[in-house]
VOGU-3710 file (C-alpha; in Angstrom, 3 decimals, decimal comma):
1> xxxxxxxxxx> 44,587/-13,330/-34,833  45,348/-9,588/-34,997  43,615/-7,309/-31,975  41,033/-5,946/-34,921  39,954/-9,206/-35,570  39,713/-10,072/-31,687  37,333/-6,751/-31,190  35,522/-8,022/-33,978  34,750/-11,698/-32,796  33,806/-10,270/-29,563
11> xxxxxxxxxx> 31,664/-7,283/-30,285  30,833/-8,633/-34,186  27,279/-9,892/-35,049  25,761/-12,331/-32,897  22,960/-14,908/-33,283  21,820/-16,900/-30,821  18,735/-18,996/-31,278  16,920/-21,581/-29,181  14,566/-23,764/-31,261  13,985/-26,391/-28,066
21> xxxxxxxxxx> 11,436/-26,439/-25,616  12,490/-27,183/-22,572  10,934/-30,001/-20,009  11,755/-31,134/-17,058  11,020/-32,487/-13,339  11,434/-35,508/-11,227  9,226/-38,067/-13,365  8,277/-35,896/-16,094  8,670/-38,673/-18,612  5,165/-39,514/-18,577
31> xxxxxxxxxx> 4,471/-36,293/-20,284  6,257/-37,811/-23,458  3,268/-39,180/-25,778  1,308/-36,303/-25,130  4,105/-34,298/-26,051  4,405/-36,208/-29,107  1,006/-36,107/-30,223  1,075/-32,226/-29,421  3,298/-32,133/-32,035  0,965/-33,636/-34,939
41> xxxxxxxxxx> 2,891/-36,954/-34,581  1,225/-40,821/-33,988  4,365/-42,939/-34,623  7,513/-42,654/-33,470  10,944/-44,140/-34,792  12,711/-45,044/-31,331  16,692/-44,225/-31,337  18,705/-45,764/-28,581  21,566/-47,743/-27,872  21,689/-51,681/-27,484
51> xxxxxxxxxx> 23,142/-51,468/-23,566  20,437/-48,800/-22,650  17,513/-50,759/-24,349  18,340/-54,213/-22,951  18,353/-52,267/-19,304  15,095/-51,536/-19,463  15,739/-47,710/-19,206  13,988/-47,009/-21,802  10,664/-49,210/-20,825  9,183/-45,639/-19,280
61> xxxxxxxxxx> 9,535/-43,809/-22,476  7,680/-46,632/-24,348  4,938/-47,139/-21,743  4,416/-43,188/-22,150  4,064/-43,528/-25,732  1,763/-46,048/-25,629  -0,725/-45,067/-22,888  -1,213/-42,026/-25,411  -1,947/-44,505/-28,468  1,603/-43,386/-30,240
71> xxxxxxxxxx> 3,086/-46,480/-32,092  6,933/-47,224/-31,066  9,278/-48,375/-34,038  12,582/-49,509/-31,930  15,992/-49,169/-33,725  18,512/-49,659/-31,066  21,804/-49,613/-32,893  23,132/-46,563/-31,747  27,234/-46,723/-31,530  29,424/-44,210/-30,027
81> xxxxxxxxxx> 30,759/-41,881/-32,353  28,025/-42,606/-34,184  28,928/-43,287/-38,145  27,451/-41,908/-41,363  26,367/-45,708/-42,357  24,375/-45,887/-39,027  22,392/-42,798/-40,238  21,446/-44,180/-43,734  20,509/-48,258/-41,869  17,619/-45,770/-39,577
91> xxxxxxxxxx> 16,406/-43,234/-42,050  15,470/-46,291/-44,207  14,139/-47,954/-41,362  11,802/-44,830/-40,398  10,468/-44,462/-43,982  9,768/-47,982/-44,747  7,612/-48,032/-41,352  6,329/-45,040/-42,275  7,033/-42,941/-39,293  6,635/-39,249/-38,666
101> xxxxxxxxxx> 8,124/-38,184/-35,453  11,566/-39,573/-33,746  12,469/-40,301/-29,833  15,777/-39,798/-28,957  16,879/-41,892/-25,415  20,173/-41,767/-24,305  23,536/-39,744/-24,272  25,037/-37,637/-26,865  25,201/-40,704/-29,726  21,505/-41,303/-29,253
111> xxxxxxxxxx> 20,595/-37,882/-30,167  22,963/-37,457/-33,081  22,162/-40,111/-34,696  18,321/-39,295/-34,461  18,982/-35,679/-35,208  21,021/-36,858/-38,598  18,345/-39,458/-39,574  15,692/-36,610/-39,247  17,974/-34,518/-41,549  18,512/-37,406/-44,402
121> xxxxxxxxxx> 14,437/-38,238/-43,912  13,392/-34,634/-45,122  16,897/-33,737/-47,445  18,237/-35,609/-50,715  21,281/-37,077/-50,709  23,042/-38,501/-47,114  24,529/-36,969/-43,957  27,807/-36,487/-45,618  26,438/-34,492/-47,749  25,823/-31,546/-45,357
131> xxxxxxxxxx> 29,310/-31,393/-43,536  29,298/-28,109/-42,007  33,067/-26,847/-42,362  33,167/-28,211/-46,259  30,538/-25,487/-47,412  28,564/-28,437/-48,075  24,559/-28,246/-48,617  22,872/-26,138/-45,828  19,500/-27,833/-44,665  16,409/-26,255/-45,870
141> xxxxxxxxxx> 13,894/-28,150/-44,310  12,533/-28,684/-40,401  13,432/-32,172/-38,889  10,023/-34,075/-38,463  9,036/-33,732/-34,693  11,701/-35,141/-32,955  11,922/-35,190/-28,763  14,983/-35,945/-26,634  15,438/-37,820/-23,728  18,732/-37,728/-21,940
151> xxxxxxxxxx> 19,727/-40,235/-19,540  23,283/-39,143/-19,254  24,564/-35,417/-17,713  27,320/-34,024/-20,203  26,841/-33,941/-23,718  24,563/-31,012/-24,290  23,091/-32,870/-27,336  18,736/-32,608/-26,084  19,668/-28,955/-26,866  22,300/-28,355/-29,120
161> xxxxxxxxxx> 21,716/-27,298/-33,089  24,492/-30,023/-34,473  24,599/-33,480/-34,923  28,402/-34,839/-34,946  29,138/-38,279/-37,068  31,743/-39,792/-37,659  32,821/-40,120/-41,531  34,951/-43,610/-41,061  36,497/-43,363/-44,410  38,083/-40,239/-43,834
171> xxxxxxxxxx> 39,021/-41,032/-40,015  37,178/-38,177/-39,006  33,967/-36,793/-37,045  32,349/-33,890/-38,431  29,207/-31,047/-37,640  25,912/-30,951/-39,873  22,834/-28,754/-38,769  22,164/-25,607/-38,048  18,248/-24,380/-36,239  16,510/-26,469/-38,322
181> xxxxxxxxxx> 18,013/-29,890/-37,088  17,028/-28,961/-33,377  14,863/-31,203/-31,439  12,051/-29,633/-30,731  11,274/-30,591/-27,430  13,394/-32,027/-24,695  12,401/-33,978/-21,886  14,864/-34,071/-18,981  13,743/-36,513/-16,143  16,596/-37,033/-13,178
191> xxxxxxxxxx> 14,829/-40,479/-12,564  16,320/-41,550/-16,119  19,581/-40,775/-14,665  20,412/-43,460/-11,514  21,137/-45,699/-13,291  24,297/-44,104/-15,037  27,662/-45,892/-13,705  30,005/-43,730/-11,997  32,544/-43,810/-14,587  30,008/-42,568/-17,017
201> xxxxxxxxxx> 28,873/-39,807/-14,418  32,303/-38,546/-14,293  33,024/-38,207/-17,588  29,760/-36,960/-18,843  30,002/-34,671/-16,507  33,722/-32,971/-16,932  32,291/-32,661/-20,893  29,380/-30,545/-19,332  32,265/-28,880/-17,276  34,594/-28,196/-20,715
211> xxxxxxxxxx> 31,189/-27,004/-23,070  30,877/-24,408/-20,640  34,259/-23,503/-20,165  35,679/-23,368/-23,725  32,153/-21,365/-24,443  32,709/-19,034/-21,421  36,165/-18,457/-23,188  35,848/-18,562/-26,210  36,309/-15,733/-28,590  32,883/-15,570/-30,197
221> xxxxxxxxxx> 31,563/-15,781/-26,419  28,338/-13,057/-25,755  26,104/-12,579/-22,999  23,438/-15,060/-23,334  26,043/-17,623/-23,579  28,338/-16,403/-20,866  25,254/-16,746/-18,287  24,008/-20,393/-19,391  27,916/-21,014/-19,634  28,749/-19,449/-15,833
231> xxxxxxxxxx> 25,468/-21,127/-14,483  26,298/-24,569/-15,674  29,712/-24,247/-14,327  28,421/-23,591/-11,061  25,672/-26,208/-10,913  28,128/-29,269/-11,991  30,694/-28,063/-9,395  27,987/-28,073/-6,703  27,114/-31,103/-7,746  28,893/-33,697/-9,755
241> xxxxxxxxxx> 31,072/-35,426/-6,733  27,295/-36,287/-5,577  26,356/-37,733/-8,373  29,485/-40,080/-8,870  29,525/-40,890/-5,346  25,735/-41,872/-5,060  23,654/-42,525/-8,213  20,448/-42,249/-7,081  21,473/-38,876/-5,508  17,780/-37,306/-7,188
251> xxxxxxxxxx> 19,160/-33,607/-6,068  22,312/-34,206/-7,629  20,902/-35,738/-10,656  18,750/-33,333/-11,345  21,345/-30,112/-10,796  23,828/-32,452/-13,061  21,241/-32,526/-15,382  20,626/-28,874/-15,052  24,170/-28,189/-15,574  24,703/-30,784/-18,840
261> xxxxxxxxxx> 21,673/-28,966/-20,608  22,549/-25,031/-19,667  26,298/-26,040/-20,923  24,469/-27,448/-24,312  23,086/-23,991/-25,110  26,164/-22,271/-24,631  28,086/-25,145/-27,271  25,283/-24,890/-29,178  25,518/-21,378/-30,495  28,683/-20,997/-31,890
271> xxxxxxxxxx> 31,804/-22,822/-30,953  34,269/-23,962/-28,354  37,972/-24,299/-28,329  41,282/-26,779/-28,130  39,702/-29,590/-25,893  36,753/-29,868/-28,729  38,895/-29,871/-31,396  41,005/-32,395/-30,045  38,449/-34,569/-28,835  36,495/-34,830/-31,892
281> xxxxxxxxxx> 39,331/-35,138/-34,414  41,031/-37,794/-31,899  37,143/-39,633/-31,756  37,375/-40,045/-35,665  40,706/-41,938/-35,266  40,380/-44,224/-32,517  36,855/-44,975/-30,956  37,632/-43,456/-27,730  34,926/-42,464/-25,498  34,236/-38,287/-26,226
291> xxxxxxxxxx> 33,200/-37,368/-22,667  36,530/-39,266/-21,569  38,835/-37,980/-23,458  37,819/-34,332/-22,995  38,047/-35,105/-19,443  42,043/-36,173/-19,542  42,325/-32,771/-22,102  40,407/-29,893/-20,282  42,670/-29,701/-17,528  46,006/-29,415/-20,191
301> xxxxxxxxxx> 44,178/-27,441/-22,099  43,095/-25,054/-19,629  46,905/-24,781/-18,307  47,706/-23,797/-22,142  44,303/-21,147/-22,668  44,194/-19,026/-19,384  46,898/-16,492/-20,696  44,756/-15,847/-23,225  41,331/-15,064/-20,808  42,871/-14,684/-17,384
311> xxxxxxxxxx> 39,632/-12,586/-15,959  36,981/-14,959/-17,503  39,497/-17,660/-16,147  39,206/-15,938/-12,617  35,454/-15,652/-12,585  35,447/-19,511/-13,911  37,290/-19,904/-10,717  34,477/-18,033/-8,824  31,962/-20,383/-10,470  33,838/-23,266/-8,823
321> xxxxxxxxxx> 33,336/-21,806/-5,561  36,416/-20,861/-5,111  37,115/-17,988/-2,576  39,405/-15,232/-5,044  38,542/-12,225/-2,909  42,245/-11,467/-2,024  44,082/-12,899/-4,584  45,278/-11,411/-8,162  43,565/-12,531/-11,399  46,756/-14,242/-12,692
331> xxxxxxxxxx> 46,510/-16,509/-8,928  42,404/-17,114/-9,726  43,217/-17,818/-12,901  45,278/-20,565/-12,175  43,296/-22,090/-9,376  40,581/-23,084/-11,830  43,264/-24,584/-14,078  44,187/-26,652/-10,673  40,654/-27,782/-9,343  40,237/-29,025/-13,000
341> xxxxxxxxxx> 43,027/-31,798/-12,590  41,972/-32,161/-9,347  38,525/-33,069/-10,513  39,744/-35,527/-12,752  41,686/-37,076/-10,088  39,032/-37,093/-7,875  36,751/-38,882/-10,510  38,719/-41,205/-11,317  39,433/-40,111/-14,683  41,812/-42,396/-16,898
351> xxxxxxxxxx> 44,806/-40,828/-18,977  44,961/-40,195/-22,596  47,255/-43,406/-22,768  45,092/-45,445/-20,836  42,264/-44,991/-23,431  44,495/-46,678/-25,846  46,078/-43,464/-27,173  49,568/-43,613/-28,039  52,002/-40,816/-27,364  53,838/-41,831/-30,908
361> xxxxxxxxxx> 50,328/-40,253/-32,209  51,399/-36,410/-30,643  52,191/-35,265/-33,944  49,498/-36,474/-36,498  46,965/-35,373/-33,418  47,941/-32,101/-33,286  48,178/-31,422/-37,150  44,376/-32,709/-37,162  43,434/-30,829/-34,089  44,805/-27,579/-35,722
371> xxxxxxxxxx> 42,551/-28,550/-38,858  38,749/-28,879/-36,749  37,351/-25,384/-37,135  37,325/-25,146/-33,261  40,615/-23,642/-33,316  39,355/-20,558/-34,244  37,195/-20,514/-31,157  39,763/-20,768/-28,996  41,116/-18,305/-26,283  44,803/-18,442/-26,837
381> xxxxxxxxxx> 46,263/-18,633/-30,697  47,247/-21,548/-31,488  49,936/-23,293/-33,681  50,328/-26,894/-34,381  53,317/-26,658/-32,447  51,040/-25,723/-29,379  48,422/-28,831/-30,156  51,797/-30,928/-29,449  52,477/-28,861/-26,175  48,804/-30,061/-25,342
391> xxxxxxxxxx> 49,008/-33,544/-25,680  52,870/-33,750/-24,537  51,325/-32,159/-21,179  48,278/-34,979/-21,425  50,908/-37,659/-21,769  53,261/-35,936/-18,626  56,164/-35,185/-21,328  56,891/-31,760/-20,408  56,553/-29,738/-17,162  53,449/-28,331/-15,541
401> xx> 53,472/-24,673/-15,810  51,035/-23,539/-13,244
//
């Protein structure tokens, strides 16, 4: 990217928009039905996964629906990485029941998948249909009143304008929405939280970690998105070893919870960078875990990207509480590139290879990578030849360089 174009993603036209109220405190779940009925609505499709449903974590969701007289349609299918057939199985579902509202409960899948069946409910055709990066259809109507519920820290999703689905004939995951796919409400209770195992803390949590900082960095980055970006960074550092180490840590919860939603509006306006685009294009391959893999990927990724920012680097370094008062940029710059693998080694986090992905895979990774319209977001240029650096560093093939 030439230094005109550089000047012009960073001082170019902006939008940022924010179509989600916000909602949150320690037990503020029971303000769901009302919410719902607020919003014009008296029966709800419920979207949640199988594992979170047979838990009973969702139980106080459907007791608040009910004690305001809002009838509960479950479809509990939800997968990870959720696909485009799952979308078409629970828009059919909500308008043979006749429903007018959805309920999102869970982590990122949960609310994609509701977000997407809310799109197909009020658009013709299906999700793939509306593929952001193919110049697709753009939506032209509001969701039907949808609410989320997060019970996970990390993906962003109660907030974010963009569901992501995975196409599984094409091997790939892909962005449809826009303002108008928005929930518009989100409910974020810390009680929903305890029961999230620590694995799932850690990751979900590092993803929170990487929204913010590839959105801090990134080169479409503007103020409203470097503060909810800085603040999120500061609140998961504070407290996500809390939160792993003790789940019903409320505090902790709560600032995780904080942290995963601020993050969300900073991903949600415009883009992110190298970790994204690897982690998405990789999801659409092999059904790895997103919040995982982004957690073995931010810290390589960082290592390759903080040439290209070093002062927003520094000040990310700041936000980790890190004490840079007498040392250069270049130094503070590479201490956040540090506490990041440090993080993931403190959290237990497993390697690329452990998650089933194969080094022999570098090259068709990168070449994808290089394709998800995230590149363009990032910090540092980048080359297919620099995806392969990535992952070679994420598989310990070449040398660390900081």
């Amino acid at each position: 990217m030439s230094m005109n174009m550089k000047i012009e993603s960073m001082l170019g036209y902006h939008t940022f928009e924010m179509p989600t109220a916000i909602k949150h405190g320690i037990g503020a779940i029971r303000h769901l039905g009302e919410e719902i009925k607020n919003l014009g609505a008296d029966k709800v499709l419920l979207v949640t996964g199988p594992t979170i449903y047979s838990s009973g974590v969702t139980k106080p969701v459907e007791d608040s629906l009910e004690k305001a007289g809002v009838e509960v349609v479950l479809f509990n299918k939800v997968e990870p990485n959720p696909p485009s057939r799952l979308i078409g199985e629970g828009a059919s579902l909500y308008q043979q029941e006749g429903c007018n509202s959805l309920v999102a409960v869970g982590g990122g899948s949960s609310m994609d998948t509701a977000k997407a069946i809310g799109l197909e409910v009020t658009h013709e055709g299906t999700i793939l249909d509306y593929e952001d990066a193919k110049g697709k259809k753009e939506m032209e109507n509001r969701i039907p009143p949808f609410i989320t519920v997060p019970t996970t820290a990390g993906a962003g999703s109660e907030v974010t304008q963009w569901a992501v689905i995975t196409d599984e004939d094409r091997q790939t995951k892909f962005n449809a929405g826009g303002p108008l796919i928005a929930a518009h409400a989100t409910i974020i209770d810390p009680e929903l939280h305890v029961s999230m195992p620590s694995h799932v803390t850690a990751m979900t949590g590092i993803d929170a970690i990487a929204h913010a900082i590839e959105c801090y960095t990134m080169k479409f980055a503007q103020p409203v998105t470097d503060a909810v970006a800085l603040l999120a960074i500061e609140y998961a550092s504070k407290y996500i070893r809390r939160a792993y180490a003790d789940a019903e840590d409320l505090e902790a919860r709560y600032g995780m919870a904080q942290a995963s939603m601020l993050a969300g509006l900073s991903y949600g306006s415009e883009s992110a960078g190298a970790a994204h685009a690897m982690s998405q294009t990789l999801g659409g391959i092999i059904p790895v875990a997103h919040g995982q893999c982004v957690a073995a990927m931010t810290g390589p990724v960082m290592e390759f990207n903080w040439k290209g920012a070093p002062e927003r680097f520094a000040r990310i370094a700041q936000a980790f509480g890190i004490d840079t008062a007498h040392i250069s940029t270049e130094k503070a710059a590479k201490a956040a590139v540090q506490y990041m693998y440090d993080l993931a080694d403190d959290l237990n986090i497993p390697t690329l290879e452990a998650q089933g992905v194969s080094p022999e895979m570098t090259e068709h990774l990168a070449k994808v990578a290089y394709e998800d319209a995230q590149t363009e977001g990032n910090p540092r240029d980048l080359t297919i030849q620099n995806y392969e650096w990535i992952y070679k560093r994420c598989f310990h093939q070449v040398p660390k360089t900081v």
